[in-house]
Steps between C-alpha positions, in 0.01 A plus 500: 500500500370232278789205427521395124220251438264717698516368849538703785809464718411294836552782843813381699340420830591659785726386787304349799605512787417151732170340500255709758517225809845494492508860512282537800715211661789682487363824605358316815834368594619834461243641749604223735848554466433855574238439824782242638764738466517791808797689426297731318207507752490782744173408625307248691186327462337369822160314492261516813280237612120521544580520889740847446221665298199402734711656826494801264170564388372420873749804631391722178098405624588573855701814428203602273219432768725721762486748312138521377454488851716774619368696203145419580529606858700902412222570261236429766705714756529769187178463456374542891713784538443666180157549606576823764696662223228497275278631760748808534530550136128483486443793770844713354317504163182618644719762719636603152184465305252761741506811491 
């Protein structure tokens, strides 16, 4: 709405809150104060050296290459033995098959 003499009224700024740095100050002490404080922690973070996690992925590769190995060797017995079976299944379905 147009004041007498024609101008324009000036828009009443808005409040503003604290300047951006300080605001990201403050919520970083907040965080800290938070991380510092364990009451309301009901966990725990632990953090492994290099020496932890190699011991672990040599077990994992040794567990893995037992048991390529073990599975490796029952398919080769399957595989050896499976052989008569077919043989019988072979000669049952020609038993079948004539007349």
């Amino acid at each position: 709405m147009p004041m007498p003499g024609g101008q324009m009224p000036m828009p009443v700024p808005a409040p503003m809150g604290p300047p951006p740095i300080i605001a990201k100050v403050q919520r970083i002490g907040k965080a800290l104060k938070l991380l510092r404080d364990d009451a309301p922690r009901g966990y725990r973070i632990t953090i492994e050296t290099d020496s932890t996690v190699a011991g672990e992925i040599g077990q994992e590769r040794s567990d893995s290459i037992q048991f390529i190995s073990a599975t490796t060797k029952y398919l080769e017995q399957l595989s050896s033995s499976a052989h008569p079976i077919r043989q019988l299944f072979r000669c049952s379905a020609s038993f079948c098959s004539s007349p």
